[in-house]
Every structure is written in structure tokens, then in C-alpha cells.
N, C-alpha and C positions, 0 to 999 in steps of 0.2 A: 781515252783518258786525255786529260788537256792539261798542258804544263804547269806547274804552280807558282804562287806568286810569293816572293820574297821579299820583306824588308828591314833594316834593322833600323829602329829612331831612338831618339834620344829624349828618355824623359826623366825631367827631376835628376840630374847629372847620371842617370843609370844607363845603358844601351840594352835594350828590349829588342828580341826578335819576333818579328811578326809572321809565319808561313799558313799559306792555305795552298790545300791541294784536293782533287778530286779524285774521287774514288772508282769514278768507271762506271759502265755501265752492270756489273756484276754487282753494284751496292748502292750505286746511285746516290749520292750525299756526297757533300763538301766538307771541308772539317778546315779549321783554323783554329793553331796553337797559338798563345801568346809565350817565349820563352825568355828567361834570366837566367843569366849564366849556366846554361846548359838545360835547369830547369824548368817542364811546363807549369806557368803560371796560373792560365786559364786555356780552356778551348770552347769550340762550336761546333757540332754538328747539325749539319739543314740538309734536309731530302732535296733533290733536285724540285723546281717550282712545277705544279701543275701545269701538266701538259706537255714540257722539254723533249719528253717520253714520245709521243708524237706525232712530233713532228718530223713527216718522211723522209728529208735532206738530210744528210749528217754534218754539212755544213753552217744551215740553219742552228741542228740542235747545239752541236760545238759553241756556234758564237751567242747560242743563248744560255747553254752553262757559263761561258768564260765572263759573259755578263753577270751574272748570279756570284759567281766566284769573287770577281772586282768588288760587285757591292758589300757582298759579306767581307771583305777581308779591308774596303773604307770603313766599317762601322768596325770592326774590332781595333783598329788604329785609332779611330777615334775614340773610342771609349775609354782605350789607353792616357790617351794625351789630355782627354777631359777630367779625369781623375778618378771617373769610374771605378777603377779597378784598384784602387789607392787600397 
């Protein structure tokens, strides 16, 4: 399991929390909350990408979830701050 990522930004005078974390190899999938004041706004669940599974290294596979983890949890930030989610 690979540490998760936290942020909190600031949209439309509000503070939104942004966390994504991984679920390990017993479920394989990422998940990213979007939260307001306590409460979850939105999430996302993604299966780990084709193939991660794999790949022999667990070093490999680690920095190719932690990759997959970063991008999903730039696009749910950004969806945020684009108004998406308005």
C-alpha cells in the first residue's frame, strides 16, 4: 500500500479537502474523496492501470501506482477548481 496524497485548496472562498489513497494489493483501486467541512462531496474509484499487476519489481509496480495515484488526484483538483463540480 503506497502513502496517500493530501490537499486542502481553496475554492470560491470555501477550503475543500482533496485525499486519495490506495487500497493495496487485496483490492487494487485508488479512490479519491473530495471533502467540505467534514463532508464527502464527490469520489473516484479506478482499478489499478493494465498491467501494474505485472509487473515483477514491487518497486516498479509501487512507482507506477504512485504515478496513477498523482494523476487521478491532479484531475480531481482540477475539476474542482474548474467549476466542474460547482
Amino acid at each position: 500500500m503506497i502513502p496517500g496524497l493530501n490537499h486542502n485548496i481553496r475554492y470560491r472562498e470555501k477550503v475543500f479537502h482533496v485525499q486519495t489513497e490506495d487500497s493495496g494489493l487485496s483490492r487494487c483501486q485508488l479512490t479519491t474523496h473530495i471533502f467540505y467541512e467534514g463532508s464527502v462531496i464527490a469520489h473516484e474509484r479506478t482499478p489499478y492501470a493494465p498491467g501494474i499487476l505485472e509487473l515483477g519489481d514491487d518497486v516498479e509496480r509501487a512507482n507506477s501506482v504512485r504515478k496513477q495515484m498523482q494523476e487521478q488526484h491532479r484531475r480531481l483538483l482540477k475539476s474542482l477548481v474548474s467549476g466542474e463540480r460547482d
